[in-house]
C-alpha positions, 0 to 999 in steps of 0.5 A: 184968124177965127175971129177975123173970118167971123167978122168978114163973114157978117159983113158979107152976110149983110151985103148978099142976104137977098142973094142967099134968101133966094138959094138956100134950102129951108130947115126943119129940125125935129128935137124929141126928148129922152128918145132912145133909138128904140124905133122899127127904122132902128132895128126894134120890131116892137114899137110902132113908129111909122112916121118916123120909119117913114122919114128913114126910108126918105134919107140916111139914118145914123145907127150910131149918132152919140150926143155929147151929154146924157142931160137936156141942158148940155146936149142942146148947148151942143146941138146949137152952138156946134161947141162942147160945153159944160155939163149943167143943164144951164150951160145956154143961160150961163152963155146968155148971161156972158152975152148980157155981160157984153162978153164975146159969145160965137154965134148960135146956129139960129143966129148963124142961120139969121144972119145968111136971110133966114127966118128963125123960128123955136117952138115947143122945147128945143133949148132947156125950157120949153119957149126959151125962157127962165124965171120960176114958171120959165115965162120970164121975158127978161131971161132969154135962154138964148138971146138973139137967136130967134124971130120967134119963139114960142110955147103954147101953154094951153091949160097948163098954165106955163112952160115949167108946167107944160114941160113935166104936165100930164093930161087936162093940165095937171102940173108936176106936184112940187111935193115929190112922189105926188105926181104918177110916174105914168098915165094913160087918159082917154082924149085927143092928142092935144089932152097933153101938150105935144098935141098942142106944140103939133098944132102950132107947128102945122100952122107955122108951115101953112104960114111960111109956104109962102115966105119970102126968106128960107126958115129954119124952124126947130120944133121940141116935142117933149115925149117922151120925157118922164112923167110917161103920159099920152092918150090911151089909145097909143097905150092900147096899141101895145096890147098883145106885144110883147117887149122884150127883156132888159138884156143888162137889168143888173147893177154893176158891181165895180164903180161906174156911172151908175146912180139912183135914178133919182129923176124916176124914183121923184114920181109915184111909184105906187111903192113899186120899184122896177128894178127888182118888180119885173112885172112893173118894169114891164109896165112901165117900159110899155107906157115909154112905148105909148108915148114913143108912139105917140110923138111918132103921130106928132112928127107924122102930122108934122110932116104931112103938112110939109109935104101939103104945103110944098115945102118939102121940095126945099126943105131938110128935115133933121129928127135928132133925140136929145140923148138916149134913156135906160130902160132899166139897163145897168138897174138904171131907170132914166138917163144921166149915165155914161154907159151906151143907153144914155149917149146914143140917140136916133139922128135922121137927115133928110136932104131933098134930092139926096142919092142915098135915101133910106140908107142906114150908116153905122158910121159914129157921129156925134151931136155937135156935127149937125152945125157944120153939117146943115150949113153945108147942106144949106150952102151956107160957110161953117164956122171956124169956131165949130167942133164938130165935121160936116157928115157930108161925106157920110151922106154920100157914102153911109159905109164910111165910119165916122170918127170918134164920139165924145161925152161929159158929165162932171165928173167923167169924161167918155170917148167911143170908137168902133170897137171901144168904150173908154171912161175916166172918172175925175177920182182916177177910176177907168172903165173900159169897154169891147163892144165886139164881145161885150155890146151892152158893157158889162165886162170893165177890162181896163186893168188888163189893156193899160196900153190901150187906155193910154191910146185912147185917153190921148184921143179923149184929152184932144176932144177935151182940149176944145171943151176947154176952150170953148168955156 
């Protein structure tokens, strides 16, 4: 039947694509990278983020938005597709490569969004590699990250070469050193914006916009800006706007003792350290939290130029405007410095919708939400039809009513699987181990009490095996 109404659809799609060109509300859609919700829209005095706190005051911000995958890779698959997916950060190369195998793929968001008349545009990291494309240097035009999906996509590479150098490059070019703790885990260099690559990603953004305000068809453009991803750089002058704050302690700073998703922090520990190590230096923790907010700070400046030009161009009117974090990022919580984990830190990002015309601007919801909602969601906020393959719901409903509460969020890596309800945190781990956490009493899940609640673990494993169910399918 899915497949049946996928075809009519198409069909249909071809017939009234002028029609829909003509209707339907254009969509920006903002992706930044390891951006844990630590904004001053989210509850965090400390960070100056005001672009962002804007944007909140203009639609509804979702306290408690959950991705499906603390990687990259397999929280975008779910962000573009709408399905759960592997927990590989190849998981869009692996569903090009059955594409390319001529076997049957659902659509992507964009190709959904391409189909109905509209403009697809990426620019900047919005799949895994920034620009969409694999190969060593990720510039490679026959491996298409994701085929079909996009009129144009796009990375400026500027002095630093390629996409793969732009995706982990610091000031004036410098490209991450292949040999491992050459390369500083933070910097700070004088310049403008553009001394690093989102200042770059921003100007092509801005001359995006002034080019489709007056296009004939809506647009879907997904910008990817990739701060604040390690290594932690941005101009000075965002580092300098820190002097005098004072960021407040890690609330859970030490290693658990039962097993957990806990590991090594590989990905920080590959950078130079200067033979610190923040999780028992509190003095470079600190400093290293504080080069985090610079560049938190400073992709707020991009986003704020970014919008700007919307509103200069008049676009606004029509436009939805998504800002989603990719997953969150552990800034030394569980003793854990980056993200990969499945504890709290690492799942929870900050997700913002803007609809033109909305009842309910700058309303917070606590509602919980996951990643693999925003497709369903956009499409009807778009008057587009949702696709019957698709995972996840329509937030609709929240949007017009933010005290609704949502439904529960699922999570993946290899070899652990998590589900988040209102009050609880559940993980099951492939070797037969359970965790299980009360966020009434124990917010930052330090306390295990699956050995003392079974029946609830059975509860609340049965609601995790039917998201699984679906994940299942999907591959």
């Amino acid at each position: 039947m899915c497949k049946l109404k996928k075809t009519l659809f198409f069909l249909l799609s071809l017939v009234f694509v002028q029609f829909y060109a003509q209707q339907n509300k254009n969509v920006l859609l903002l992706c930044i990278d390891d951006l844990r919700p630590e904004l001053k829209s989210f509850g965090a005095d400390y960070i100056i983020s005001p672009n962002i706190d804007a944007l909140a005051k203009r639609g509804v911000t979702f306290y408690n938005h959950y991705v499906n995958a603390p990687s990259c890779g397999p929280s975008r698959y779910t962000l573009l597709t709408g399905t759960y997916g592997s927990a590989g950060n190849d998981a869009l190369f692996k569903r090009a490569e059955k594409i390319k195998r001529n076997n049957t793929v659902n659509p992507s968001m964009p190709e959904w969004y391409r189909a109905n008349g509209y403009t697809t545009i990426s620019l900047g990291k919005v799949s895994h590699h920034p620009g969409g494309l694999g190969g060593e240097d990720w510039n490679d035009p026959n491996k298409i990250e994701m085929p079909n999906a996009w009129d144009k996509s796009m990375m400026p590479v500027k002095e630093w070469e390629h996409p793969r150098g732009t995706m982990h490059g610091l000031a004036h070019g410098e490209i991450r050193s292949k040999v491992k703790k050459t390369t500083d885990v933070y910097q700070s260099a004088k310049g403008e914006d553009t001394i690093y690559p989102d200042g770059n990603i921003t100007e092509k953004a801005i001359q995006e916009l002034e080019g489709l305000k007056n296009a004939k068809n809506p647009f879907f453009f997904a910008v990817g800006l990739i701060k604040p991803h390690l290594p932690f750089g941005a101009p000075k002058k965002y580092y300098d706007m820190y002097d005098g704050i004072q960021i407040p302690e890690i609330p859970s700073p030490n290693k658990p003792k039962n097993p957990t998703t806990w590991h090594k922090s590989g990905e920080f520990f590959q950078y130079n350290t200067w033979g610190k190590d923040p999780r028992i230096d509190k003095e470079f923790a600190q400093e290293v939290r504080k080069h985090y907010a610079a560049c938190v700070t400073y992709v707020d400046a991009q986003v704020g130029k970014i919008l700007n030009t919307l509103e200069q161009t008049g676009l606004s009117k029509n436009t939805i405007v998504v800002l989603w974090g990719d997953h969150g990022w552990s800034l030394g919580d569980h003793n854990i410095w980056g993200k990969h984990s499945l504890y709290e830190e690492a799942l929870k990002s900050p997700f913002i919708i803007v609809d033109p015309g909305m009842d309910n601007k700058g309303k917070i919801t606590k509602a919980i939400v996951e990643t693999v909602d925003v497709f369903p969601t956009l499409c009807e906020l778009s008057n587009l039809s949702t696709p019957c393959f698709a995972h996840g719901v329509s937030l609709q409903n929240i949007l017009k009513n933010p005290l609704d509460k949502g439904h529960v969020a699922y999570a993946y890596k290899t070899h652990q699987k998590t589900i988040r309800t209102n009050q609880y945190r559940l993980v099951l781990h492939k070797d037969g181990g359970q965790e299980l956490y009360n966020h009434e009493v124990d917010p930052f899940e330090t306390r295990n009490i699956a050995s003392e609640n079974s029946a609830l673990v059975r509860e609340l494993t049965e609601m995790l095996r039917q998201k699984e169910l679906k994940q299942n399918h999907t591959k």
